[in-house]
C-alpha positions in Angstrom: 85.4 -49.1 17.0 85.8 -45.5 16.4 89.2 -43.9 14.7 92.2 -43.2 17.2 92.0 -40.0 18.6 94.4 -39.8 21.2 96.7 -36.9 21.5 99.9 -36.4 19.9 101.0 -36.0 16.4 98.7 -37.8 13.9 101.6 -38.2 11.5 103.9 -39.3 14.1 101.4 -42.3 15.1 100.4 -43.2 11.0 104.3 -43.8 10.8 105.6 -44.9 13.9 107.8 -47.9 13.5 107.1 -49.7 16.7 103.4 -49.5 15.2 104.2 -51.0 12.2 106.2 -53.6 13.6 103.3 -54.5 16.3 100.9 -54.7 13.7 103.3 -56.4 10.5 103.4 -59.6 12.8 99.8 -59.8 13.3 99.0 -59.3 9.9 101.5 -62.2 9.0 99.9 -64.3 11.6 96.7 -63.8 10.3 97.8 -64.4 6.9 99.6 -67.6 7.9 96.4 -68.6 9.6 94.5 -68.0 6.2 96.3 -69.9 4.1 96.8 -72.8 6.7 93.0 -73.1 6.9 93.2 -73.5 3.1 95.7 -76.0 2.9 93.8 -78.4 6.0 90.3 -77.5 4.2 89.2 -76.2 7.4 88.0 -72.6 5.6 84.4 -71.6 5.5 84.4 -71.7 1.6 86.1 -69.8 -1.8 83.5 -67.4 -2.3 81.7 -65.6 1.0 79.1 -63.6 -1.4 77.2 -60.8 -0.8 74.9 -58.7 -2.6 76.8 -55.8 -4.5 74.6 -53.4 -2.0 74.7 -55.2 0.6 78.8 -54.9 0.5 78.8 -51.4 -0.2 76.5 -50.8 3.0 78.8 -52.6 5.0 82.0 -50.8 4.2 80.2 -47.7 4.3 79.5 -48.2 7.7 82.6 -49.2 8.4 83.9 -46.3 6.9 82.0 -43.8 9.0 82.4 -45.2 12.2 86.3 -46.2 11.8 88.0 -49.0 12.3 91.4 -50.9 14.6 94.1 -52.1 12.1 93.1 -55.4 13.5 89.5 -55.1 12.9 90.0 -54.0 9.1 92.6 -56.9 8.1 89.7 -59.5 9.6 87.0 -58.3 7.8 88.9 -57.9 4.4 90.2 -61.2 4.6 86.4 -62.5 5.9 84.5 -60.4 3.1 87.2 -61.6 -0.1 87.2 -63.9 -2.2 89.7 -67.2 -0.7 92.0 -67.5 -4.2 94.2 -69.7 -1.8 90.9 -72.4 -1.1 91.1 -75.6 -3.4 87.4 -74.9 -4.2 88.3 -71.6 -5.9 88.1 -73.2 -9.9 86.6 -69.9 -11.0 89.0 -66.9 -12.8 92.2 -67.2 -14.2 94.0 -66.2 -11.0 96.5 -68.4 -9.1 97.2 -68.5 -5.5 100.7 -66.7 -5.1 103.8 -68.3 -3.1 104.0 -66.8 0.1 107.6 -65.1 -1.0 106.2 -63.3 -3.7 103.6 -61.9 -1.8 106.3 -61.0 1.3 108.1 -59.5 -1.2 105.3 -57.3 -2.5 105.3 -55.8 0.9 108.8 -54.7 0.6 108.2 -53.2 -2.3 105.5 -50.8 -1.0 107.2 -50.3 1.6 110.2 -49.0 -0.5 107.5 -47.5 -2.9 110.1 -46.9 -5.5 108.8 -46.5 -9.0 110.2 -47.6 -12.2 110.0 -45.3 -15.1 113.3 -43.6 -15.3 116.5 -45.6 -13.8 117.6 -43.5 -11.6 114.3 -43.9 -9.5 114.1 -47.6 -9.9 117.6 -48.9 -10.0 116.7 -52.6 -8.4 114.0 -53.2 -10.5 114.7 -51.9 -13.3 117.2 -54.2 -13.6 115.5 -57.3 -12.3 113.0 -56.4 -14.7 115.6 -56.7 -17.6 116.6 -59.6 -16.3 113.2 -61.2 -16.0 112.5 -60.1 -19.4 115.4 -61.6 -20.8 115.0 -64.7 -19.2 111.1 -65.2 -20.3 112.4 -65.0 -23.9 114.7 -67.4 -23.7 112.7 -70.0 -22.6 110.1 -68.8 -25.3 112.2 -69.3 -27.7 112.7 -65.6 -29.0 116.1 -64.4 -30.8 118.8 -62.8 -28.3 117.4 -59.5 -30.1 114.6 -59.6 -28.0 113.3 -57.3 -25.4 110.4 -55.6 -23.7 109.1 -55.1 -20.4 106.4 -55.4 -17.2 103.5 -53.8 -17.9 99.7 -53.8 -15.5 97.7 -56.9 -17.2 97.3 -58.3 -20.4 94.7 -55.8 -21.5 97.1 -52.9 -21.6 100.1 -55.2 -22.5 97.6 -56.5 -25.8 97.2 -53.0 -26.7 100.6 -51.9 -26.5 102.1 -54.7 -28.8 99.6 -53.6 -31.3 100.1 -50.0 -31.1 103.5 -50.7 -31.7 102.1 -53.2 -34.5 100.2 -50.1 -36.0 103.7 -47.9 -36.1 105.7 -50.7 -37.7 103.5 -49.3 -40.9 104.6 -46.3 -40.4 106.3 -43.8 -37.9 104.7 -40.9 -38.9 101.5 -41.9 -37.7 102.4 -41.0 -34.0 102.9 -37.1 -35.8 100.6 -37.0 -38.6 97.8 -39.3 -37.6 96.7 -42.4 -39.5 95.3 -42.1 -43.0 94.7 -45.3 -44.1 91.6 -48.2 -42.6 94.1 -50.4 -41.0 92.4 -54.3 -39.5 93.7 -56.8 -37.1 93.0 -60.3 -38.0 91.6 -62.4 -34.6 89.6 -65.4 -33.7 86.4 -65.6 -32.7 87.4 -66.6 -29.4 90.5 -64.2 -28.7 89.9 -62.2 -25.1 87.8 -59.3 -25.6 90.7 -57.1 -25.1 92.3 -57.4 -28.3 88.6 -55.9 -30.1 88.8 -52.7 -27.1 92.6 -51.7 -27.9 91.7 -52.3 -31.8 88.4 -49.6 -30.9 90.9 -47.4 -28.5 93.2 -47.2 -31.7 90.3 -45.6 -33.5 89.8 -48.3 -36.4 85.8 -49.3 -35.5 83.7 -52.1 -36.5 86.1 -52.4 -39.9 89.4 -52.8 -37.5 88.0 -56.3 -36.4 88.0 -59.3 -38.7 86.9 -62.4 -37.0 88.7 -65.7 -38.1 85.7 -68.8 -37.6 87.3 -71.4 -35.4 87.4 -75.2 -35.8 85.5 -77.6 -33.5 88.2 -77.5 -30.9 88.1 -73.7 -30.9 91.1 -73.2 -32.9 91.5 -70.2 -35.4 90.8 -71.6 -38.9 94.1 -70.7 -40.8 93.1 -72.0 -43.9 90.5 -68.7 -43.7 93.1 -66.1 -43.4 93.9 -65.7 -47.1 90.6 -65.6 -48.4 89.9 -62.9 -45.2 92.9 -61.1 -46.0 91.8 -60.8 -49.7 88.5 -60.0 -48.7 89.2 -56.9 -46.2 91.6 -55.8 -49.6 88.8 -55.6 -51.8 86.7 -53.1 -49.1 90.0 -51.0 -49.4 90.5 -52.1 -45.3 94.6 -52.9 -45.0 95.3 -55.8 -42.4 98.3 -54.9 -40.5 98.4 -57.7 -37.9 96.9 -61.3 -37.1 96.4 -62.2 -33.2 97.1 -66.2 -32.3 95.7 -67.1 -28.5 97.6 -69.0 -26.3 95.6 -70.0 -25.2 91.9 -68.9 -25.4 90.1 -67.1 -22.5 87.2 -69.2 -22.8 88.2 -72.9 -23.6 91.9 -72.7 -23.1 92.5 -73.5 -27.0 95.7 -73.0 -28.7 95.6 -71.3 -32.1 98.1 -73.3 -34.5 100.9 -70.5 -34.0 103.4 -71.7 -36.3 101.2 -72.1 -39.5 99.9 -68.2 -38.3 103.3 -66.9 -38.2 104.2 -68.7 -42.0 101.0 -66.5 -42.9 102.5 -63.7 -41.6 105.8 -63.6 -43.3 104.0 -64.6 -46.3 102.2 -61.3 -46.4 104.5 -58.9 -44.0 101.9 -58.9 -41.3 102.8 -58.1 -37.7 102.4 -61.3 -35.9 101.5 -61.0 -31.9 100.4 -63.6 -29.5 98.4 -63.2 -26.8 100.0 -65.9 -24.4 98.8 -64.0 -21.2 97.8 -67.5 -20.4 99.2 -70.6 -21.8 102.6 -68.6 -22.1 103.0 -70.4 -18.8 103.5 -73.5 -20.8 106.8 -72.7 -21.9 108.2 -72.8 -18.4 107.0 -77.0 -18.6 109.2 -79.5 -20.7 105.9 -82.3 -21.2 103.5 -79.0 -22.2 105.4 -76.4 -23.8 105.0 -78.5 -27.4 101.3 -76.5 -27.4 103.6 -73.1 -28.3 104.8 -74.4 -31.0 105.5 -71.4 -34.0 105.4 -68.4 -30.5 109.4 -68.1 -31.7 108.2 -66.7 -34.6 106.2 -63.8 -32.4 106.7 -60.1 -33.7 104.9 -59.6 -30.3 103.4 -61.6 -27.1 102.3 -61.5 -23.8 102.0 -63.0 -20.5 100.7 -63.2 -17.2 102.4 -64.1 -14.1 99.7 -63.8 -12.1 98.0 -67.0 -14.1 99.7 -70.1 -13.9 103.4 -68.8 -12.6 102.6 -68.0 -8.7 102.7 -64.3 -8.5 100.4 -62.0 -7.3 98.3 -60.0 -9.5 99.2 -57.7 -11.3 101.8 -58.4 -13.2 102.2 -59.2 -16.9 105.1 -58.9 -19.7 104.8 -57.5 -23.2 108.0 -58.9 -25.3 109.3 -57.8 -28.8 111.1 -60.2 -31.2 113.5 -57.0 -31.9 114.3 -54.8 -29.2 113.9 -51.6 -30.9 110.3 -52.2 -31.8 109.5 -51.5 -28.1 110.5 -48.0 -29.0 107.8 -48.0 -31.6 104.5 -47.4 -29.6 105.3 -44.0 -28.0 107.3 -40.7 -29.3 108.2 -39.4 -26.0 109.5 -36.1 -24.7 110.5 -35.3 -21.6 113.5 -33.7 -20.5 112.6 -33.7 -17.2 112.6 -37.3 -17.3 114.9 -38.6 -19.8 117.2 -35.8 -20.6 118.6 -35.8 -24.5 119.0 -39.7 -24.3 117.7 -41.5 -27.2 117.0 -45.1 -27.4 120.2 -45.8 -29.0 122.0 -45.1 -25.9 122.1 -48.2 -23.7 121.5 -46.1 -20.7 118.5 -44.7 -22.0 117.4 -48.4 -22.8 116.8 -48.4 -18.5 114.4 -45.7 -18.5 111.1 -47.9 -19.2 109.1 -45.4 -19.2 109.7 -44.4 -23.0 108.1 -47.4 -24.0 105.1 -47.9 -21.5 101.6 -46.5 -21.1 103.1 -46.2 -17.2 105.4 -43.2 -16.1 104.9 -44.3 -12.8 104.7 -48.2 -12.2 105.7 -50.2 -9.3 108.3 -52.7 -9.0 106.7 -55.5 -10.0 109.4 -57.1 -11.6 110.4 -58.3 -7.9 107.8 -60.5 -6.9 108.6 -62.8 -10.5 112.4 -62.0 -9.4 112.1 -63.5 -6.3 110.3 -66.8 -7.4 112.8 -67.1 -9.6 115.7 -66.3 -7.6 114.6 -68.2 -4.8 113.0 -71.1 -5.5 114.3 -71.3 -9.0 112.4 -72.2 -12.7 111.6 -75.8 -11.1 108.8 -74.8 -9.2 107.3 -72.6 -12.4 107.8 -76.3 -14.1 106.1 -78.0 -11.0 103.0 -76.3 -11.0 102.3 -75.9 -15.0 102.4 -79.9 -14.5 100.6 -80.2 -11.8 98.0 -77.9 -13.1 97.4 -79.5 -16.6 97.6 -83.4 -14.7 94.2 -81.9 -12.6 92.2 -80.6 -15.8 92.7 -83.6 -17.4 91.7 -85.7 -14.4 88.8 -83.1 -13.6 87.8 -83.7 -17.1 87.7 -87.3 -16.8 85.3 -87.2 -13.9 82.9 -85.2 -15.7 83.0 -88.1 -18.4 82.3 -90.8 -16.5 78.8 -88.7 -14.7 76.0 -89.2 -16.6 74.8 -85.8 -16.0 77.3 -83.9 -16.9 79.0 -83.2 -20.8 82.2 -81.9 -21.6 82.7 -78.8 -23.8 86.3 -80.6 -25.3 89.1 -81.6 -24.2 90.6 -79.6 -22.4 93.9 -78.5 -24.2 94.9 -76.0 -20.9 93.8 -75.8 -17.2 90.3 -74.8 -18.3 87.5 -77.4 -18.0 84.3 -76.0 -20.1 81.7 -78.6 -19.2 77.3 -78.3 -18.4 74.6 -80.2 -17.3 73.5 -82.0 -19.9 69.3 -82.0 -19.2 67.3 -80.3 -21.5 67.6 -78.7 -24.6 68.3 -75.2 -25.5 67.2 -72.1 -24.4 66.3 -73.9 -21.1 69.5 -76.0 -20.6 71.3 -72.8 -20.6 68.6 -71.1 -18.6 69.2 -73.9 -15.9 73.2 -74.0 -16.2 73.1 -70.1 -15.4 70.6 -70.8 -12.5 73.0 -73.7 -11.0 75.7 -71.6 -11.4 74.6 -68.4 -9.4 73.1 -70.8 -6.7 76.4 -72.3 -6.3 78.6 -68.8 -5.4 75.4 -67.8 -3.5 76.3 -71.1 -0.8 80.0 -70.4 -1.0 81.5 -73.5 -0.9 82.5 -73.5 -4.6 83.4 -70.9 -7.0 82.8 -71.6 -10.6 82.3 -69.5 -13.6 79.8 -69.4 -16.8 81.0 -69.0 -21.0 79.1 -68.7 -23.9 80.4 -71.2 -26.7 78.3 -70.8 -30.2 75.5 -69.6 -28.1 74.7 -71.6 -25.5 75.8 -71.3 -21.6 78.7 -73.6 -20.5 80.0 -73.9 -16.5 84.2 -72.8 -16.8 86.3 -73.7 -14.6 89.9 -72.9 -14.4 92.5 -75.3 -11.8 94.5 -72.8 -10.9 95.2 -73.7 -7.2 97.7 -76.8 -7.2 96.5 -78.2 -3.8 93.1 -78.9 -5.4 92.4 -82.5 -5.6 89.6 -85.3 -6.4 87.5 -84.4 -3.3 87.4 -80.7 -4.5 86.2 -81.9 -7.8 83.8 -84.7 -6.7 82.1 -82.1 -4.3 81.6 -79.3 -6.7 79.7 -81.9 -9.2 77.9 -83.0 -6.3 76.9 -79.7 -5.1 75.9 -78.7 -9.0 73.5 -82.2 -9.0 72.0 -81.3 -5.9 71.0 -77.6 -7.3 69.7 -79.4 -11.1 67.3 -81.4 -8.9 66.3 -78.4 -6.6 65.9 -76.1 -9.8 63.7 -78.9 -11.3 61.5 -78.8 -7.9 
């Protein structure tokens, strides 16, 4: 179908609200339909994959030729990935509650931003209230603060920016001097080497703490590290717990880090972008132990907690650290406020990489609000009780070998024919052969050097039969590979 070109206004037909109206309840009803055929397991599968070329021809052409508001919301929906499907076990992405993602429509709609007050009055403060409430239930001191930021990547670099400063102020004028070094395991999320690299410190920036065989930083290593990095004249500044680990879903022992850290006046963050969930769960948020004692942290609502991506919070044990990362000045913006005024302590934007951000404090607000912390509670549970069943099917097959336990809702596991390079060659075969049929959507990890299948039960409505196929589907590709 070719663009609209009838006569009349083209502004006055991209914004007409009888339009918008006409189309809104189509799009809901195809959006209802979408997740309905999730929930009945009537959809054609997670993953409808294409070739990376392929894709790009076909929106190209869609592009040229134009296309109906109706014919554009069916193809997008046809040509995405289904988070919603219970065969989606691939990425740490969750399937959002319907509210949140009504409510991220009425927040483009109202396209208000939210780095000075006075533009973003309703979330603004539903942002400090979200933030407030996420460190109760982490445990941090009433002193604590912080805000929304987009993902855990930039959130990671902010908290150690603001890390970096607690050395020093001037550095944000004068530039740094010294080789400072962040402390890590081997398994932290990439992320946390990149902002260490974007803060200029190179190869010397990043020490890498071994981990145990559950995939744990190795505290008992962090003296003799620290020690060591002294004697190169490199100055740690901070040490990075996981909570949990991108890969295996490992939680570092938090509370013996953060004793380190007092112990030699290191900055202590935690990347919780996804286990943070955890502390919204009575039976799991035991694995957080020692997060209290957090200089720094972050997490991800769009994980474990039901909200659409993106959407993650970086939180400071003492609210003025927040003001640490960034010297800003702009009058235009903030006037002759300083963060000691409380009213100043509204305008976000003197503490984030974002000037303009959207509201994305409402969609968390509105689970909240609305269904209350229960249903947070509800799925953390839910999600943990189906990696540990998932896990225990892959036990009891023959052909298939678990990774470890899984401490999180990630399940690491492989088949188990072969030996090395070839097993891996296989697993990495199986793998791609599976998201080229459709039906299933894993992913692949690399654990001391050999490929392991990761999944991650992120979709509450996933059940046996999801699991039961997927290692059925994987069997039936090891034989064909062998063929």
């Amino acid at each position: 179908m070719t663009r609209d070109a009838s006569d009349g206004d083209p502004l006055q037909r991209a914004y007409s609200a009888e339009e918008f109206r006409r189309i809104g309840h189509r799009f809901i009803d195809l959006l209802a339909d979408y997740w309905q055929t999730s929930l009945d397991r009537r959809s054609p599968g997670a993953i409808p994959w294409s070739p990376p070329e392929e894709m790009l021809a076909w929106w190209e052409q869609r592009l040229a030729e134009g296309m109906s508001p109706q014919e554009f919301a069916e193809a997008l929906i046809a040509r995405s990935v289904r988070i919603s499907d219970p065969r989606f076990m691939g990425h740490q992405i969750c399937a959002p509650t319907p509210i949140s993602i009504l409510t991220g429509m009425i927040v483009d709609c109202l396209n208000n931003g939210s780095g000075v007050y006075e533009m973003g009055m309703s979330g603004t403060a539903m942002e400090k209230l979200v933030v407030a409430r996420l460190a109760s239930i982490l445990g941090l001191p009433t002193t604590a603060d912080g805000f929304l930021t987009s993902g855990g990547t930039l959130a990671n670099l902010t908290a150690l920016l603001v890390g970096r400063s607690a050395r020093g102020r001037e550095i944000w004028t004068q530039g740094q001097r010294e080789q400072f070094a962040v402390l890590v395991s081997e398994q932290a999320h990439y992320c946390v080497d990149r902002a260490v690299r974007i803060m200029g410190w190179g190869d010397d920036g990043v020490i890498t703490v071994p981990v145990d065989d559950q995939y744990r930083m190795r505290v008992d290593l962090l003296e003799s590290l620290y020690r060591q990095a002294l004697d190169r004249g490199v100055q740690p500044v901070a040490v990075v717990g996981s909570a949990c680990t991108t890969s295996t879903g490992s939680f570092d022992p938090l509370e013996a880090i953060g004793s380190f850290c007092r112990r030699r006046d290191l900055w202590f963050h935690v990347d919780a972008a996804h286990g943070g969930a955890l502390g919204f769960s009575r039976r799991h948020r035991h694995r957080l132990q020692g997060i209290e004692m957090a200089d720094s942290l972050v997490l991800d609502f769009h994980k474990m907690l039901m909200t659409p991506v993106i959407t993650s919070a970086v939180l400071f044990r003492r609210w003025q650290d927040s003001y640490r990362a960034f010297a800003v000045e702009a009058d235009y913006l903030f006037g002759k406020a300083s963060p000691q005024d409380q009213f100043d302590r509204f305008n976000l934007a003197r503490r984030t990489f974002e000037c303009t951000k959207t509201m994305m404090s409402a969609k968390v607000f509105a689970n909240l609000a609305i269904h209350g912390p229960d249903l947070a509670e509800a799925n953390v549970d839910r999600l943990m009780e189906r990696a540990q069943e998932f896990a225990a099917i892959i036990e009891s097959h023959t052909e298939f070998e678990l990774a470890l336990r899984p401490q999180c809702n990630i399940v690491c596991f492989r088949h188990r024919q072969g030996s090395e390079p070839e097993r891996s060659q296989r697993n990495r075969r199986i793998r791609q052969a599976l998201i080229q049929q459709g039906q299933h959507y894993i992913v692949q990890t690399t654990l001391r050097g050999e490929t392991w299948l990761r999944s991650t039960l992120s979709n509450p409505f996933t059940t046996r039969t999801e699991m039961d196929a997927l290692l059925a589907s994987l069997s039936a590709l090891a034989r064909s590979d062998d063929a």
